[in-house]
N, C-alpha and C positions, 0 to 999 in steps of 0.2 A: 857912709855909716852902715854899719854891719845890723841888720832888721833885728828884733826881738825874735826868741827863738816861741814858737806856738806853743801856747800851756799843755799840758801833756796829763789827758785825763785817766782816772785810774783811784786810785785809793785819795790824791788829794781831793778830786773833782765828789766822790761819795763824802768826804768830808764837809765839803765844801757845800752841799746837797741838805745834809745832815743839820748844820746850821742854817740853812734858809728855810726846813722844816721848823726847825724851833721858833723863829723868827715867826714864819707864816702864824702859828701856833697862839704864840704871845698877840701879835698886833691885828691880825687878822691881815687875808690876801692884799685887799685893798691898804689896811694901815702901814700895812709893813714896804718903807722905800728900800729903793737899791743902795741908799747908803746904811740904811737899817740893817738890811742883808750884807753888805761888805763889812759893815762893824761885827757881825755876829760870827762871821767866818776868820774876823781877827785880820782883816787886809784894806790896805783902799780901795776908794770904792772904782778907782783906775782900775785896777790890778782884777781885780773883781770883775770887771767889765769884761774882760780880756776871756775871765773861761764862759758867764754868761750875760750878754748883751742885752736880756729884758727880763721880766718877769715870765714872761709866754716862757720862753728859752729853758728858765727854769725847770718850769712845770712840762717840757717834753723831755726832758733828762731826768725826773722824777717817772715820768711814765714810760720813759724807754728802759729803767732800770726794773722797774717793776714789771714788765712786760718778759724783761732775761728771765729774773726770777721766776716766773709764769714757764716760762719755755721750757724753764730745770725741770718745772714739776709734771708739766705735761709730756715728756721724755720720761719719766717715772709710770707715770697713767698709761702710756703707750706701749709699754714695756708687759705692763701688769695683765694676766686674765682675769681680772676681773676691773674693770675701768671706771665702771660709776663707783664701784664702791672705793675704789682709791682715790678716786674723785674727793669723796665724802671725807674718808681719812686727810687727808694735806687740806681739804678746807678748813675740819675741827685743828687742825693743826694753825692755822694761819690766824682763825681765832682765837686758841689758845694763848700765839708769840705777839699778838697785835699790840704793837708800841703805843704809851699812849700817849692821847691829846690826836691819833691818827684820822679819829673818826672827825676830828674839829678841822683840821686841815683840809679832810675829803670835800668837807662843807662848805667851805671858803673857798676852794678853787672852783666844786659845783655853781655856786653861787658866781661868782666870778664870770663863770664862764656865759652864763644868761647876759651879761652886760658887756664880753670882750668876745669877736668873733674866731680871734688867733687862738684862745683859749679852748673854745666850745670846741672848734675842730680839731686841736689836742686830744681834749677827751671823747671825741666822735672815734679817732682813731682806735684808742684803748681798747674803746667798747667793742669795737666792728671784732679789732685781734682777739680779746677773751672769746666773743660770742664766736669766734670761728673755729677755737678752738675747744670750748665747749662742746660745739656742733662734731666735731671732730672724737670726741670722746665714745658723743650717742654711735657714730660711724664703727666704731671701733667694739663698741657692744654687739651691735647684731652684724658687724664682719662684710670684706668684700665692696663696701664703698671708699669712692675717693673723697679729698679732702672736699672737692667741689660740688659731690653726690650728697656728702653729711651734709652739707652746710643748704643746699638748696629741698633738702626732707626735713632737718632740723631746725632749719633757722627760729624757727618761733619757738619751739621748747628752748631752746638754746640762748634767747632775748629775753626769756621770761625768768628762767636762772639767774641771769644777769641780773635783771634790777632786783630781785631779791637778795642775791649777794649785793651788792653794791649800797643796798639800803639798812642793810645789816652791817655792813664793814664801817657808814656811815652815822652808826646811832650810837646814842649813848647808854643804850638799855643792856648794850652785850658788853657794855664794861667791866662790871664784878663777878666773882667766880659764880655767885650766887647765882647767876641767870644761866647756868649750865644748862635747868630742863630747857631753856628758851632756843638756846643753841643748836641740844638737838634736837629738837623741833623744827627748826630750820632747815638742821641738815637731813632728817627724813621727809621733808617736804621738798626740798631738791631732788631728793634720791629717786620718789615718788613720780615726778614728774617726767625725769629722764628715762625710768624703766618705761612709764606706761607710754611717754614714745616710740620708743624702741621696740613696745607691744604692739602699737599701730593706735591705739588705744587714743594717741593723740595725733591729731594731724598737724606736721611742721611746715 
């Protein structure tokens, strides 16, 4: 017998993604079963299996994609003289496009992850990747360090960025256009933080 040929990710598997967001969204991380998610995505929940085998699985192909994404923009920042403040720009940006019901989701998988260990260290990894690249920004500001110089001066401005974004991308206060002062407020309290690293001003 001739084997099934291996599903082949790509525009199906971001669809595919796309529906188990909604899913997660509607029934919450925990409500929502793998036949829940194969009904949403319009397949069995066999067929289903085949491109992801757990819920975990999921949510590391949510965060490896989000991670590419990440890497576009930080090839942008790297590129730029001036790196925090582009920084700044692509994050009001990211607030601006943020899909919603995103910050419900973040919450559900956060949540999640307190009670599933395969989860928690999913999003252990995310974190390590932004904060390094983060770190990697500050590096990039005052010039002549490497990735493992920024990250070993920065690390603490750079973890502290983090859950500030993270707690922001996660609430539901930055949902309406209305909270625009809220925003940037936010975003000159990042900016804030990373110059006055980068001044010495803070110790990483």
């Amino acid at each position: 017998m001739t084997p099934e040929p291996a599903p082949e990710f790509g525009e199906r598997e971001a669809g595919l993604l796309a529906a188990a967001r909604a899913a997660f969204v509607e029934k919450g991380f925990d409500g929502a079963s793998m036949q829940d998610l194969a009904r949403s995505a319009g397949m069995s929940a066999g067929n289903f299996y085949r491109y992801f085998p757990s819920k975990a699985a999921i949510v590391e192909a949510m965060v490896a994609r989000d991670l590419a994404a990440v890497e576009d923009e930080f090839r942008l920042i790297a590129a730029s003289p001036r790196p925090i403040a582009t920084l700044r720009t692509l994050l009001r940006k990211r607030m601006e496009e943020r899909c919603g019901g995103e910050e419900t989701l973040w919450a559900e998988i956060t949540a999640a992850a307190a009670r599933k260990p395969e989860v928690a260290a999913i999003l252990a990894r995310m974190e390590d990747g932004i904060v390094r690249r983060l770190a990697r920004v500050m590096g990039l500001a005052v010039g002549g360090l490497s990735e493992d110089e920024a990250l070993h001066r920065f690390g603490t401005p750079a973890r502290l960025v983090y859950v500030i974004m993270h707690g922001a991308m996660s609430s539901h206060l930055l949902r309406d256009s209305q909270d625009t002062a809220l925003a940037e407020h936010l975003l000159r309290t990042i900016e804030r933080i990373m110059l006055e690293a980068c001044s010495g001003e803070v110790e990483g």
